[in-house]
SENUMAR-896917 format. One record per residue: x, y, z of N, C-alpha, C in turn; residue in three letters. Coordinates in steps of 0.001 Angstrom, whole numbers, plus 500000, padded with zeros to 6 digits. Example, Ala and Ser with C-alpha at 12.3 -4.5 7.8 and 13.67 -1.06 7.14 Angstrom:
513190494310507800512300495500507800513200496700507800ala512850497750507080513670498940507140512900500030507870ser
//
This chain:
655880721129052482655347719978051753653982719584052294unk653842719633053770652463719445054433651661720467053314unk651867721874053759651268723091052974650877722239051780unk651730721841050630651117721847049239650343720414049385unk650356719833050184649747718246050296648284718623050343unk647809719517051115646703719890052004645849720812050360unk646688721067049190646519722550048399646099723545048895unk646887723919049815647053725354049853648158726013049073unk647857727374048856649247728266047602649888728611048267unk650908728219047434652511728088047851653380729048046647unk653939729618047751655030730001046554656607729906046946unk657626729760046171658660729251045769659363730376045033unk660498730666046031661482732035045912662573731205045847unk663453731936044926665217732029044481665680732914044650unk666719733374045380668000734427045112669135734357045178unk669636734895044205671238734689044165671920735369043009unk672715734425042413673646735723041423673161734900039877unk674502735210039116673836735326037452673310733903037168unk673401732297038036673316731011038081671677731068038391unk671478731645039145669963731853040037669047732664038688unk669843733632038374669318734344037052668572733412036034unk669796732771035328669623731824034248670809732295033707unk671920732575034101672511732853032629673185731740031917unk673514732244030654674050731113029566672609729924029614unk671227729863029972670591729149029829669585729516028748unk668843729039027930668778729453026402667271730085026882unk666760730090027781665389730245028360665330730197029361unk664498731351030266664422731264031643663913729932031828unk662633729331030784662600727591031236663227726819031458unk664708727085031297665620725938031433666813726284032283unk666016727466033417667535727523034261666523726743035443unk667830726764036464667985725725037220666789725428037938unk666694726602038483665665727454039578663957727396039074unk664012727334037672662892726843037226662304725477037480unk663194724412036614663312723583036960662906722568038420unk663206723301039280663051722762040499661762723081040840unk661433724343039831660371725112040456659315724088039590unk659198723373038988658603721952038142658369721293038925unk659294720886040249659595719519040641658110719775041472unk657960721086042429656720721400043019655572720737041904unk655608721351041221654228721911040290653744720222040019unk655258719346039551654951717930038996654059717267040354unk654485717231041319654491716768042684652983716796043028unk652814718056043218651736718426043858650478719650042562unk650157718114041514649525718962040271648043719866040494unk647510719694041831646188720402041997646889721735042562unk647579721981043619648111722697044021648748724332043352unk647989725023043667648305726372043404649582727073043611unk650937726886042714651962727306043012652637728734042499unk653413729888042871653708730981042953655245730841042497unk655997731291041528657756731329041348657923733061041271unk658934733046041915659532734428042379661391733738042014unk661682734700041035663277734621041165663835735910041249unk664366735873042089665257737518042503666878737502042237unk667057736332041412668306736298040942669056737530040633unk670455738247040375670637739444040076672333739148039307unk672470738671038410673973738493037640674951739564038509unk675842738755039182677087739741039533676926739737041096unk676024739695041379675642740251043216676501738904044147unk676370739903045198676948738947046550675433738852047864unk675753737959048599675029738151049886674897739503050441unk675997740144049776676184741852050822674429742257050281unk674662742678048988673633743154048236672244742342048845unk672634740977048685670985740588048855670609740784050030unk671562740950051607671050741363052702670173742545052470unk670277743630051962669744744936051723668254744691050938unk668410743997050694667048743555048877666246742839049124unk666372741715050078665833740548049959664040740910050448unk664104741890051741662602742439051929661875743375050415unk662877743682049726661684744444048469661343743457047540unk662812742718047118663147741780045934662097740509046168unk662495740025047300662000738701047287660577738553048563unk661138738888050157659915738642051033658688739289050895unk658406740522050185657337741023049709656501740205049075unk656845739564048488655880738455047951655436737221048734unk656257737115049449655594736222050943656129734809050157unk657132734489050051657647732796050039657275731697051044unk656828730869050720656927729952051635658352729136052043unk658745729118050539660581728518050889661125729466049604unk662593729697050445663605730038049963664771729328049875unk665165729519048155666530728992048020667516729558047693unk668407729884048068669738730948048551671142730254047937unk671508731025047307672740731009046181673564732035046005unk674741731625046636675728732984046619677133732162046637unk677259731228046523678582730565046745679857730692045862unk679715731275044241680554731578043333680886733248043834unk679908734004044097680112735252044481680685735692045376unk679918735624046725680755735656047746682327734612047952unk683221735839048137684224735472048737684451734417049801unk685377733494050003685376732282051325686546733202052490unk685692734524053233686262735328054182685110735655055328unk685761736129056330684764736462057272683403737657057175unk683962738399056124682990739629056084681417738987054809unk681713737772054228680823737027053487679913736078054719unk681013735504055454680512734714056420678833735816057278unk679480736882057325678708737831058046677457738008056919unk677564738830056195676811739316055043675610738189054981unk676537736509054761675374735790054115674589735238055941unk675252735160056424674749735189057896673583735838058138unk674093737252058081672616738195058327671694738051056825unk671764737425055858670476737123054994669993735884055193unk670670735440055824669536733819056252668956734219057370unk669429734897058366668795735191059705667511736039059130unk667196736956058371666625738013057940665368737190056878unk665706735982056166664641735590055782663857734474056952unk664507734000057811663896732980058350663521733320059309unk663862734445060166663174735782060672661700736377060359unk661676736404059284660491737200058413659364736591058795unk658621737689058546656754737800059256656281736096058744unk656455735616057712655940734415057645656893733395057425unk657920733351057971658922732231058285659425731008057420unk659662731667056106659824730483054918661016729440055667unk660486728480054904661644727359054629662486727575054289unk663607727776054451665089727983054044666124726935053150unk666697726288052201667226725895051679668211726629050815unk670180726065051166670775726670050784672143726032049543unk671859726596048874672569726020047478673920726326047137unk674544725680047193676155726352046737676779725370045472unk677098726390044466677751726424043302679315726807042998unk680006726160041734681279725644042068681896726136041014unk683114726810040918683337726868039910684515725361039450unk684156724827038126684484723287038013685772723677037109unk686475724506037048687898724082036827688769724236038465unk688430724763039075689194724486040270688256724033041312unk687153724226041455686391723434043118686242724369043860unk686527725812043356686429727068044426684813727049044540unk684800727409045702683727728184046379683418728930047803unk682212729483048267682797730184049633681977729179050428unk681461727588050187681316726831051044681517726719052410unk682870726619052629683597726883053555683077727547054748unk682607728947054429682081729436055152680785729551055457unk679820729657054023678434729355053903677997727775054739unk678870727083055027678982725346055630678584725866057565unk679665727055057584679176727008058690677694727709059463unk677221728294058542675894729083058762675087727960058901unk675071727013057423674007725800057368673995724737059049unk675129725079059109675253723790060542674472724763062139unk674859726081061665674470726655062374673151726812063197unk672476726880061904671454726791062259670350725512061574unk670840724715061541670334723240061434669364723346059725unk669964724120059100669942723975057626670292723562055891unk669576722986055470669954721764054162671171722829053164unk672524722416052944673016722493052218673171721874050622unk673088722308049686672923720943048680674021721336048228unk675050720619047881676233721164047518676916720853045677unk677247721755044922677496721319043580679017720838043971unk679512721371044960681168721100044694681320719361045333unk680601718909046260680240717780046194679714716359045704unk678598717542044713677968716301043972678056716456042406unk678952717212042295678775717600040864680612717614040440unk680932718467041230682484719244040719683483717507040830unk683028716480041604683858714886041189684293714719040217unk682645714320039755682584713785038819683423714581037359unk683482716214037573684217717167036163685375716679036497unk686101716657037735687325716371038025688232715155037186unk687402714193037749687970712565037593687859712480036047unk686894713085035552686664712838033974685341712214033543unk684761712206034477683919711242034334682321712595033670unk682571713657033763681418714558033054682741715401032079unk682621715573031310683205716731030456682955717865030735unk683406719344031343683383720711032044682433721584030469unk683075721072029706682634721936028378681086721200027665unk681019720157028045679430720066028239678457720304029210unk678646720791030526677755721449031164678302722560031362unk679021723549030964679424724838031306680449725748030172unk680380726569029703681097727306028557682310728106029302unk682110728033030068682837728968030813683589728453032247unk683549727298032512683380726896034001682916727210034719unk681877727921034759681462728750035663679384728870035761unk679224729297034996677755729032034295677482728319033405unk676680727882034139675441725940033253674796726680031768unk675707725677031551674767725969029833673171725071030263unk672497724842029166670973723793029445671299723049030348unk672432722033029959672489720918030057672760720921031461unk673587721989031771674464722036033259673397722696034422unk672105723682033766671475723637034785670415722519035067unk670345721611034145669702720372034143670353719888035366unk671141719532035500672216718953036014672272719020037557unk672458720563037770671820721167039304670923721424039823unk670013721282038558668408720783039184668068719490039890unk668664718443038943668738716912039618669146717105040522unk669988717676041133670944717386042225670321717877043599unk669115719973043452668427719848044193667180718647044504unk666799718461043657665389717651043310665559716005043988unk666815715671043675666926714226044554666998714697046089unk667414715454046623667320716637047989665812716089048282unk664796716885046998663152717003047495662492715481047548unk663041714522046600662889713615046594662647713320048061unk664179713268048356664593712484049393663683712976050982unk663667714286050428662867714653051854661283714482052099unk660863714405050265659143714239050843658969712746051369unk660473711947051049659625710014051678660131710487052924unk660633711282053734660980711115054915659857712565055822unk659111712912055007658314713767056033656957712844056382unk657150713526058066656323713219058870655555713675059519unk654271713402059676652745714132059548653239714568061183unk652949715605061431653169716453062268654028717018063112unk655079716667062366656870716699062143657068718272063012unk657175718492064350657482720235064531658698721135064072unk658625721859063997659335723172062975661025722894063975unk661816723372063010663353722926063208663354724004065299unk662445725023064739663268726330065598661877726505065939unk661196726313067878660141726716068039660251728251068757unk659132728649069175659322730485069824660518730321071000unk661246731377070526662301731698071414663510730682072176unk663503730073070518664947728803070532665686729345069213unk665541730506068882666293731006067398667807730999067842unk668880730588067290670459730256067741670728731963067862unk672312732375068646671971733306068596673184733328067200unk673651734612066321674604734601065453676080734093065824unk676710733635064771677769733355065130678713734159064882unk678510735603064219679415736468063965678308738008064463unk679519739341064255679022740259064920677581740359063883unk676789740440063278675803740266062651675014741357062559unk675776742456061318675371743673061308674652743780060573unk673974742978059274673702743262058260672527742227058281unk671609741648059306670485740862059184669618741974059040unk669285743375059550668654744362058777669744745594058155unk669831745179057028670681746515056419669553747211055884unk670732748007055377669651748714054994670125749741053203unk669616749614052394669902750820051275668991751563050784unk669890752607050628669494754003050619669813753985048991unk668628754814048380668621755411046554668530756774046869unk668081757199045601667329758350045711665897758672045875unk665078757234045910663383757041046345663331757511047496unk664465757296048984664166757110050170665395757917050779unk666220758876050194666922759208050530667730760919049722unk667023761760050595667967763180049143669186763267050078unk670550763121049506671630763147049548671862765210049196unk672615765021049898673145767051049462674540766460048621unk674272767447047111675283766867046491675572768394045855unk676908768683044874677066769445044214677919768454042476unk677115768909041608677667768189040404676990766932040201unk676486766407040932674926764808040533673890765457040609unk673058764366039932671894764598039785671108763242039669unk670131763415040395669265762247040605668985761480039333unk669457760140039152668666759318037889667228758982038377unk666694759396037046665065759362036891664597759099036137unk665406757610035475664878756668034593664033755669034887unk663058755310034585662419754355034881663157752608034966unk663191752272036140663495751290036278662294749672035753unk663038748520034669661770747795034651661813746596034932unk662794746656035671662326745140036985663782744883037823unk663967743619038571664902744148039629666533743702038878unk666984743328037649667927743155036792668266744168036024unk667521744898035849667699746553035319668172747309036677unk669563747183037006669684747192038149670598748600038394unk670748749525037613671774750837037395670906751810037575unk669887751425038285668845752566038370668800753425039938unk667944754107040006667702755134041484668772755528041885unk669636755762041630670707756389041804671430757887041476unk672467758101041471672825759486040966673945759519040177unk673717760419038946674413760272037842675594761785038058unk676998761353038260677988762775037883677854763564036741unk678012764979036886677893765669035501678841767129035585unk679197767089036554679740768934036522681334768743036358unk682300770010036277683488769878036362684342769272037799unk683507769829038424683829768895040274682184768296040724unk682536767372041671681164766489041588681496765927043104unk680684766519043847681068766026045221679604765461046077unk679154764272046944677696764036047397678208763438048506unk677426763503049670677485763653051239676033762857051677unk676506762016052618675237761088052924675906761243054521unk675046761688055341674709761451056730674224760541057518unk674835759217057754673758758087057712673881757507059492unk673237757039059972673670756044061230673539754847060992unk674862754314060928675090753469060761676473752736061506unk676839751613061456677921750951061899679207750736060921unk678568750367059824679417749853058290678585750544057338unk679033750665055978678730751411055052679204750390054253unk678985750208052287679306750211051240678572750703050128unk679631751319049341678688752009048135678924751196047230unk677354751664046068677283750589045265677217751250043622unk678162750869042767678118752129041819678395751187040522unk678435751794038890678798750959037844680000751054037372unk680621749797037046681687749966036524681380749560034726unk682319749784033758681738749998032407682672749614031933unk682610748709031251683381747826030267683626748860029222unk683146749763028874683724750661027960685084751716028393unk684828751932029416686114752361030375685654753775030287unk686728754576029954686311756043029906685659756539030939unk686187756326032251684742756305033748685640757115034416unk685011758170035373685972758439036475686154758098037729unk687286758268038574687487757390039913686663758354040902unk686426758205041954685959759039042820686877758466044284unk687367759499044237687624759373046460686577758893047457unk686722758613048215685724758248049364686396758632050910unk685500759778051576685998759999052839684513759387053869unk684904759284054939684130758549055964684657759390057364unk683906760244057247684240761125058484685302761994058948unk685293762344057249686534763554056663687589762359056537unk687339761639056725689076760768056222689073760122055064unk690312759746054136689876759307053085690381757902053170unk689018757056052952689339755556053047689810754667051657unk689213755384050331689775754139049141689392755423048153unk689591754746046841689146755105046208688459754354045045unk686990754651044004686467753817044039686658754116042015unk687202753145041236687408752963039549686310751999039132unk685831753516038654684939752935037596684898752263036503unk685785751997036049686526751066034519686738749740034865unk686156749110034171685979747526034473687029746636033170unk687881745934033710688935745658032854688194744185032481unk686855743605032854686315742317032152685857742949030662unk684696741891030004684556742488029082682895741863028937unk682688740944030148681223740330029977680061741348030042unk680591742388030550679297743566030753679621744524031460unk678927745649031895678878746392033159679061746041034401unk679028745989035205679141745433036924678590746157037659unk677619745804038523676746746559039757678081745938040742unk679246746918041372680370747028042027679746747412043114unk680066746495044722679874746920045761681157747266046619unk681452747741047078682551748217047791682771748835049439unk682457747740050368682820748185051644683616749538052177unk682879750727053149684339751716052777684363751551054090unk683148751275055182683510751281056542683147749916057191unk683259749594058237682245748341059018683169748021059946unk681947747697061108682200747531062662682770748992062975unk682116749664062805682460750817063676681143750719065018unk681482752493065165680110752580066476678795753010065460unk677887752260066114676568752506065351675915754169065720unk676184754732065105676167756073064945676152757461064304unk675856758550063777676165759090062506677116759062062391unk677272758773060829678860758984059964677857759922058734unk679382760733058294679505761285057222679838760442056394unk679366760291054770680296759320053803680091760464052722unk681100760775052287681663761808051181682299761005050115unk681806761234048795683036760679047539682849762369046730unk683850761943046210684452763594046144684697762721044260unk684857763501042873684958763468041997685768764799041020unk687304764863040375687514765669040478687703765619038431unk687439766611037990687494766930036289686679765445035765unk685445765486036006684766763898035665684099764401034303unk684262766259033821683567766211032717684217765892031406unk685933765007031719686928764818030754686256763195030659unk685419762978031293685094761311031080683805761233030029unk683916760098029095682540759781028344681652759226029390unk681540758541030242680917757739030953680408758899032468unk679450759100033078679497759743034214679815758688035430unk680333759157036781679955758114037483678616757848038380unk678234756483038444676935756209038895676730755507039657unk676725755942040876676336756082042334674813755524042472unk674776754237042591673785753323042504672849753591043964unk673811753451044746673217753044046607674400753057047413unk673611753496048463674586753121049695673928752033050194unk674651751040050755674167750202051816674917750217053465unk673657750028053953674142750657055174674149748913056641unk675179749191056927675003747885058313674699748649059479unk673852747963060235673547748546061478674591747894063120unk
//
């Protein structure tokens, strides 16, 4: 806020899942993240401001640990606002995931502001709060909470669920109106209380240390840009990708009667990241991790809202070290659909 007082350019990053996106909002002008991204612009009208949304429908913290340096810090934010609370699960391996993406942006070469948003789903009050609650305390960071200031009021009766949300789940207009106010009285509240030479929460070499094993503050994923995999039966997709929501891209597409691909990686934890298809007709693939076979991974998505960019843990907390990760594919040329082997993501 000093920054935009002074006009200097500022820019103003979002990431998170299909809420952060816009979905169900009739115009990217009217999702949430915009909105807020107003509250700057109204505020401080000489001021040269920058919006970056790296929103991605469907994703978790896992994913955005891996992304957040191409997706979003490449562009150099001054603040970030972080949204994963419908997505991520309320378990320890989320606790971790979203752990190492707050450490990883507030970390970064130019040290944005951090602000963290959690969203609710308003027929029950679920969210992974819970755990995302303890990162924010952690490290002495603003939570703004919908299940607090919002999910009451659906409860008691006092907002109707089917006027801010079609679904319970995603803000129609009205509903990302709604969670805009809710950050924005936040900004309100904080520009009457900033103070001219106010020092930074965390000075050199007072950073907390993690509160979990914290494998994934640099992950890392692997495509086919940065990575040739030895495969028999895939073949590299080499479609042009046209922006970061076109998200089934760099990857490798199955095609033969057996279809087998081998990634050599060092790493600690692994998950692969592949599509599942509402049309079904997909084939399963095995997954071994150092000749053993850990799951197996179905491609057929029994929703019906779309495709799914599916992430799927096969290893983690091991020894940081080479592993083999093998998925093996057997008669996949009886399927309409190939399977598509998006990324690996890798924990260190």
């Amino acid at each position: 806020m000093k920054k935009a007082n002074a006009k200097e350019e500022i820019t103003i990053g979002f990431i998170g899942g299909s809420i952060t996106q816009g979905s169900l909002s009739t115009s990217p002008h009217n999702c949430y993240a915009w909105k807020v991204f107003e509250w700057w612009t109204g505020n401080y009208e000489i001021t040269p401001f920058n919006y970056v949304n790296a929103g991605i429908g469907g994703t978790t913290s896992h994913f955005a640990a891996a992304r957040i340096e191409s997706d979003l810090l490449s562009k150099n934010p001054d603040l970030v606002f972080v949204e994963f609370s419908v997505n991520d699960e309320s378990d320890e391996h989320f606790l971790e995931t979203y752990e190492g993406l707050v450490r990883h942006i507030y970390q970064s070469e130019k040290s944005p502001a951090v602000v963290l948003i959690s969203n609710v789903f308003y027929d029950t009050g679920a969210n992974a709060q819970l755990q995302h609650s303890k990162v924010a305390r952690h490290y002495e960071l603003p939570l703004i909470s919908m299940q607090s200031a919002i999910y009451p009021a659906v409860r008691d009766g006092l907002i109707v669920a089917k006027d801010i949300t079609p679904d319970n789940l995603h803000p129609n207009d009205m509903g990302h109106e709604l969670v805009a106010s809710v950050i924005n009285y936040f900004l309100d509240r904080t520009l009457q209380e900033v103070l001219i030479g106010e020092e930074p929460a965390f000075v050199k070499g007072g950073f907390p240390e993690p509160i979990t094993a914290n494998t994934y503050e640099d992950a890392l994923r692997i495509d086919n840009r940065n990575y040739k995999a030895f495969s028999v039966g895939f073949s590299e997709d080499e479609s042009i990708q046209q922006d970061i929501i076109d998200c089934f891209k760099n990857g490798w597409l199955s095609g033969g009667q057996k279809c087998e691909i081998t990634f050599e990686v060092e790493c600690s934890g692994a998950a692969i990241q592949y599509r599942k298809y509402v049309s079904n007709n997909a084939p399963i693939a095995k997954v071994f991790v150092d000749d053993e076979k850990v799951t197996e991974l179905d491609a057929n998505f029994e929703e019906t809202w779309g495709d799914k960019l599916e992430l799927t843990t096969v290893m983690e907390h091991r020894e940081l070290k080479n592993h083999k990760i093998k998925l093996v594919l057997e008669d996949c040329k009886n399927t309409k659909n190939p399977f598509n082997l998006v990324s690996v993501i890798l924990a260190r």
